[in-house]
C-alpha positions as CSV (number, residue, x, y, z in Angstrom):
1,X,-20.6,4.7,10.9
2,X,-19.5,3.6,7.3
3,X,-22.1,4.3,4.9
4,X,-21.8,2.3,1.6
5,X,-22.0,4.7,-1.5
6,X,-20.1,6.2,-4.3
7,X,-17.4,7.8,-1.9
8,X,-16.9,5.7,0.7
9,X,-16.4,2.2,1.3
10,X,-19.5,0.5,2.8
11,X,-19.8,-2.3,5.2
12,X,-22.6,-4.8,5.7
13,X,-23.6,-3.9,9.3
14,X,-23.0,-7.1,10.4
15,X,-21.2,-8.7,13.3
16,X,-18.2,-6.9,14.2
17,X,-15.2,-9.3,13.6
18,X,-12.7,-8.6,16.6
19,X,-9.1,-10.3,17.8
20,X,-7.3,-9.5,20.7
21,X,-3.9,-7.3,19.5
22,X,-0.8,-9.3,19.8
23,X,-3.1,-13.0,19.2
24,X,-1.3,-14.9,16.1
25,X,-3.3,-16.7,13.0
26,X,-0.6,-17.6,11.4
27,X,-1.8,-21.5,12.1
28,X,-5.4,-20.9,11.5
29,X,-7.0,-22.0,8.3
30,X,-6.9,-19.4,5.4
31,X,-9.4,-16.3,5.8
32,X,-11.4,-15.0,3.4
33,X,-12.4,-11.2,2.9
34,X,-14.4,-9.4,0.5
35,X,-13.2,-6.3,-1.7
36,X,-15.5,-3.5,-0.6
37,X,-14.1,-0.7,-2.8
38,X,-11.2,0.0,-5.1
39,X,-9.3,3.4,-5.0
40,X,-6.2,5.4,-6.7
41,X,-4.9,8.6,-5.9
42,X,-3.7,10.4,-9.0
43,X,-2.4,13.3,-7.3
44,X,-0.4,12.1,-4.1
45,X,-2.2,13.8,-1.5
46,X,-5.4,14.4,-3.5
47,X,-8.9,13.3,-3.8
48,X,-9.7,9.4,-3.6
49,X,-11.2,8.4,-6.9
50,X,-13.0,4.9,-6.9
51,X,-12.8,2.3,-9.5
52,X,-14.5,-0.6,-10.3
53,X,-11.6,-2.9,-11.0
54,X,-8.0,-2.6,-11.7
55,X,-5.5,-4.8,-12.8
56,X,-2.5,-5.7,-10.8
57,X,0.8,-6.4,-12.6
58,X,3.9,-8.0,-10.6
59,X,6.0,-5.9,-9.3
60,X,4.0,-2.9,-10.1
61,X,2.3,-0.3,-7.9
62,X,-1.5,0.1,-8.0
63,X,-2.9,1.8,-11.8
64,X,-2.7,5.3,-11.8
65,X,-2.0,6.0,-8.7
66,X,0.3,8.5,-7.5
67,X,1.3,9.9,-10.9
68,X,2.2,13.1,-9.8
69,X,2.8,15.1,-6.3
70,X,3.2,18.3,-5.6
71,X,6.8,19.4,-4.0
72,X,7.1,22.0,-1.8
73,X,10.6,23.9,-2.0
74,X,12.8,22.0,-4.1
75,X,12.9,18.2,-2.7
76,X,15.4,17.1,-5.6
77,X,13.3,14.9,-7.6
78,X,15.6,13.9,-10.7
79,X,13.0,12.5,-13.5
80,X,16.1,11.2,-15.2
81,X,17.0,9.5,-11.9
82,X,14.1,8.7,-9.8
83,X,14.5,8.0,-6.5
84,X,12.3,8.0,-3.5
85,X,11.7,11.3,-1.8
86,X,10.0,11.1,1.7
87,X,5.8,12.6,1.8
88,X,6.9,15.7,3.9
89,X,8.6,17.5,0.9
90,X,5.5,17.2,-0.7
91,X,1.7,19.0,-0.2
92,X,0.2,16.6,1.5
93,X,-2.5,16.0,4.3
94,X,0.3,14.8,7.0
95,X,1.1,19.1,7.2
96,X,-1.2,20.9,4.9
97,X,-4.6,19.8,6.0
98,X,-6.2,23.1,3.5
99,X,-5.2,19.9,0.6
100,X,-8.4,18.3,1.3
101,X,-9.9,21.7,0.3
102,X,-9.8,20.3,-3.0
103,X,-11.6,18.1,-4.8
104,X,-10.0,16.8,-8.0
105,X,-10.5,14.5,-10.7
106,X,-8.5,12.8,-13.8
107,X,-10.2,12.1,-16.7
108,X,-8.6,8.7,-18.6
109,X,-10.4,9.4,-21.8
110,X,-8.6,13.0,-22.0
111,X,-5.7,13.3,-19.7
112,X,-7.3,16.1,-18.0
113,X,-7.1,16.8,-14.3
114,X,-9.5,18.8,-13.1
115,X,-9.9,20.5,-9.5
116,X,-12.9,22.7,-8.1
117,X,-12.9,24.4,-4.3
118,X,-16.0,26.4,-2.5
119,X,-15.2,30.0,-3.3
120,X,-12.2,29.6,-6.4
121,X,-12.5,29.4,-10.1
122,X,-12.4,25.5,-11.4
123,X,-9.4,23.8,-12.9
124,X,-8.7,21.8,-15.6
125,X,-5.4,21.1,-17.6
126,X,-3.8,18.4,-18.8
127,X,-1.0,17.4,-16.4
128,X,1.2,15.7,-18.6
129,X,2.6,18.6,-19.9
130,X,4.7,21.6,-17.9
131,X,2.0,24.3,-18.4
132,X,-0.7,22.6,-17.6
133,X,0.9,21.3,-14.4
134,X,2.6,25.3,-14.1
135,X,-1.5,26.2,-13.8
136,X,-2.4,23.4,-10.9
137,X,0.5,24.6,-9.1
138,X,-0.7,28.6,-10.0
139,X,-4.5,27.6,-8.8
140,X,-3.2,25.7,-5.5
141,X,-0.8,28.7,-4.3
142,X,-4.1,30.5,-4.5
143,X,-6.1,28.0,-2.8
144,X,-3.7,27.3,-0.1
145,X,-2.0,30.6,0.6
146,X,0.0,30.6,3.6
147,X,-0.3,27.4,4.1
148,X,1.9,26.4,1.0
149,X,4.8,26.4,2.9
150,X,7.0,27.3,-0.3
151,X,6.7,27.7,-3.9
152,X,5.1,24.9,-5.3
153,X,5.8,22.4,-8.2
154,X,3.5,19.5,-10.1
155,X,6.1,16.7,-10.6
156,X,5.3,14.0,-13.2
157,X,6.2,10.5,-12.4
158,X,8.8,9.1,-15.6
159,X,7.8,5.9,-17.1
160,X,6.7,3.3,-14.0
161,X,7.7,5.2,-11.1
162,X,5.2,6.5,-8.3
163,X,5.3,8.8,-5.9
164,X,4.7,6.0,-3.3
165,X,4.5,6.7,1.1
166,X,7.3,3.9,1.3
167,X,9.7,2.9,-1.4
168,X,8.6,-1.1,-1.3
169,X,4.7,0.1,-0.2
170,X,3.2,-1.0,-4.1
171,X,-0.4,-1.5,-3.1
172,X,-2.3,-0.5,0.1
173,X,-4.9,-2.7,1.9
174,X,-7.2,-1.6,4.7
175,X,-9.2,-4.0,6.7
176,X,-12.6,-2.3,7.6
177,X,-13.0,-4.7,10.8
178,X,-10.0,-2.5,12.4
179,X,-11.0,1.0,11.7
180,X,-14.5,0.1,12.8
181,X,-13.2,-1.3,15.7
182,X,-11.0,1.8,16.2
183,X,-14.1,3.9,15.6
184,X,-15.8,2.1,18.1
185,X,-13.2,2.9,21.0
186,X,-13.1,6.5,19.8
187,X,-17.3,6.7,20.1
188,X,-17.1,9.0,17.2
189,X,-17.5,8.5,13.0
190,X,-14.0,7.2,11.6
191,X,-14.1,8.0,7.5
192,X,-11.8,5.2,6.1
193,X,-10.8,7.9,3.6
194,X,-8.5,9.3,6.1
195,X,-6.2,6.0,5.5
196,X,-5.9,6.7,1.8
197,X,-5.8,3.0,0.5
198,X,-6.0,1.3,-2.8
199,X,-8.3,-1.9,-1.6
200,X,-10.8,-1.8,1.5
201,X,-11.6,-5.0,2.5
202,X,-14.0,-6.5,5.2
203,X,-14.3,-10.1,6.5
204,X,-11.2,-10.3,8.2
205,X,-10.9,-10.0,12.6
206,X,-9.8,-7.0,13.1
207,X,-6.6,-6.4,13.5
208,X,-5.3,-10.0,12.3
209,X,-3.4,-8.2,9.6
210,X,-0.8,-7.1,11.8
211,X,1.0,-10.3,11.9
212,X,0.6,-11.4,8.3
213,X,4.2,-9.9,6.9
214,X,5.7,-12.2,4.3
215,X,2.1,-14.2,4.2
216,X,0.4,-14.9,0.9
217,X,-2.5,-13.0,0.1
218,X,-5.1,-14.3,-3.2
219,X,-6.3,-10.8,-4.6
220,X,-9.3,-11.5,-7.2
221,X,-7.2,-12.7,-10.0
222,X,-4.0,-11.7,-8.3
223,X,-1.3,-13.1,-5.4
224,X,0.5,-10.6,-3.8
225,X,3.0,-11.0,-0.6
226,X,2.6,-8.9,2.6
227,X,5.2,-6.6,2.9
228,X,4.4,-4.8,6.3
229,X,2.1,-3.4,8.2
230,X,1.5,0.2,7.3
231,X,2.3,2.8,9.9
232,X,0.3,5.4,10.2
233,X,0.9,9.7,10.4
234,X,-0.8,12.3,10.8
235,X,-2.8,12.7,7.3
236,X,-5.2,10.2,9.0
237,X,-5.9,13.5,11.3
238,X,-7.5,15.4,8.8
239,X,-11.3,14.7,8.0
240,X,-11.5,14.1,4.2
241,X,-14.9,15.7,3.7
242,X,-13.9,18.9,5.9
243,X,-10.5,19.3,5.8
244,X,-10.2,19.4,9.4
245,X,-7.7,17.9,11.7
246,X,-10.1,16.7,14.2
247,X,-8.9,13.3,15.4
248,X,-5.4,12.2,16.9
249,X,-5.5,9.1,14.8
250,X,-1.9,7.9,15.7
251,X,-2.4,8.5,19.5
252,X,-5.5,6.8,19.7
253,X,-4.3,3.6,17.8
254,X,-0.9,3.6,20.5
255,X,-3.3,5.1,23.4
256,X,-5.8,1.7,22.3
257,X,-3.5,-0.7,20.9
258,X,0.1,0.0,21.9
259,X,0.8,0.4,17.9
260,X,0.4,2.7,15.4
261,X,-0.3,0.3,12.5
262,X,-3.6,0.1,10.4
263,X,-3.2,-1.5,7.2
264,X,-0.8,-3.5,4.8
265,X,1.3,-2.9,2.0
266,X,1.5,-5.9,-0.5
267,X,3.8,-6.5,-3.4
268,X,2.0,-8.6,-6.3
269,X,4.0,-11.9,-6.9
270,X,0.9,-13.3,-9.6
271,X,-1.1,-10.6,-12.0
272,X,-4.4,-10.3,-12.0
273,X,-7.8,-8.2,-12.1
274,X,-9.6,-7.4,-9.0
275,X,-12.7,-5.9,-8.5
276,X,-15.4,-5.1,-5.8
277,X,-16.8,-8.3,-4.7
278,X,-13.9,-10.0,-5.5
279,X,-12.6,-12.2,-2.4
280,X,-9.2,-12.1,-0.7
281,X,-7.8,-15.1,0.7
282,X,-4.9,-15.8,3.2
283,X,-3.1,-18.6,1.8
284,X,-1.5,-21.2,4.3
């Protein structure tokens, strides 16, 4: 079960907060959840890192995540031009579950990324310029081998852009009610990791996120609208900690629930900070 600590969002133990797919709140009285743990993902694909607080600007995607990504094979990615390129040109957990081999880290104070895996030398460059992201793509061909796919490349995001999962998804809420519930069905650990989220939250029923599109959400400081529901794939089969694909995520969520959603994207509509222990609200 969830264990709160430095690498995982926790949960309080409590009372298991449940609603029956397919049952509507959209004329209940505002809900109220509690930020268990903040995350980016500097390297699309990459290790989690968690922060304490962030601060959410409108229209913006979540702070420093998804700065760079690694293509593999040429997926046309014009810096001059960016435009969205979908997460299978890219080495990422969804088809190269040896990623999670890695565990890397980026360092705000330098600029250095650094990456260490059982049984290869450790890395550390500074990203933001070609050779140092010509020696992350060098030390992952090693680390991956075969599994690469294709020659790989460390893009660089230009000015705002992010390698996002979906073109409108800006930030990336998980309510811990519905992977616990999920868990539960499954009679096996669920790491909430595998969903690779900016904000885990718990206080809500689960599942009463799925009908909340175009709702109001308070975020800390912040508003934000719901976009969608996020739908899930197959990077929520690997096992952050192992790197093992061990659980059909997406078949169990359509085997349990006749979906495969778990999780919102939001767009923020209001700035503001938001930190752990801050409280979401659902706005009437």
């Amino acid at each position: 079960m969830f264990m709160g600590g430095p690498d995982e969002p926790g949960h309080d133990g409590g009372k298991l907060d449940t609603l029956a797919p397919g049952t509507s709140l959209r004329h209940s009285p505002p809900m109220k959840a509690t930020v268990s743990a903040l995350y980016r993902h500097p390297v699309k694909g990459f290790t989690p890192e968690r922060l304490a607080a962030a601060e959410l600007a409108v229209g913006e995607t979540f702070p420093g995540d998804r700065m760079y990504a690694v293509e593999v094979g040429d997926c046309g990615f014009d810096p001059a031009a960016p435009a969205f390129v979908p997460k299978t040109r890219f080495a990422v957990l969804a088809h190269i579950a040896e990623v999670a081999r890695a565990r890397t880290r980026y360092d705000d104070t330098t600029g250095v990324f650094h990456a260490t895996a059982p049984g290869f030398p450790d890395f550390a460059g500074d990203l933001t310029g070609e050779a140092g992201r010509a020696a992350f793509a060098a030390w992952l061909i090693d680390l991956l081998g075969e599994e690469a796919r294709g020659p790989l490349k460390v893009l660089r995001a230009p000015g705002g852009w992010r390698f996002t999962d979906h073109p409108l998804g800006h930030v990336s809420i998980i309510n811990l009610a519905s992977v616990r519930d999920l868990e539960q069905r499954l009679g096996r650990p669920l790491d909430p990791l595998r969903f690779r989220a900016n904000l885990y939250v718990g206080g809500w029923p689960a599942w009463a996120e799925n009908d909340w599109k175009d709702r109001t959400l308070r975020i800390g400081g912040a508003t934000a609208t719901v976009f969608k529901p996020i739908v899930r794939c197959a990077a929520t089969h690997v096992d952050p900690a192992t790197a093992m694909r061990d659980i059909e995520v997406v078949k169990a969520l359509f085997d349990h629930y006749g979906h495969t959603l778990c999780g919102l994207y939001v767009q923020t509509t209001a700035a503001g900070r938001v930190a752990e222990g801050d409280v979401l609200e659902l706005m009437a």
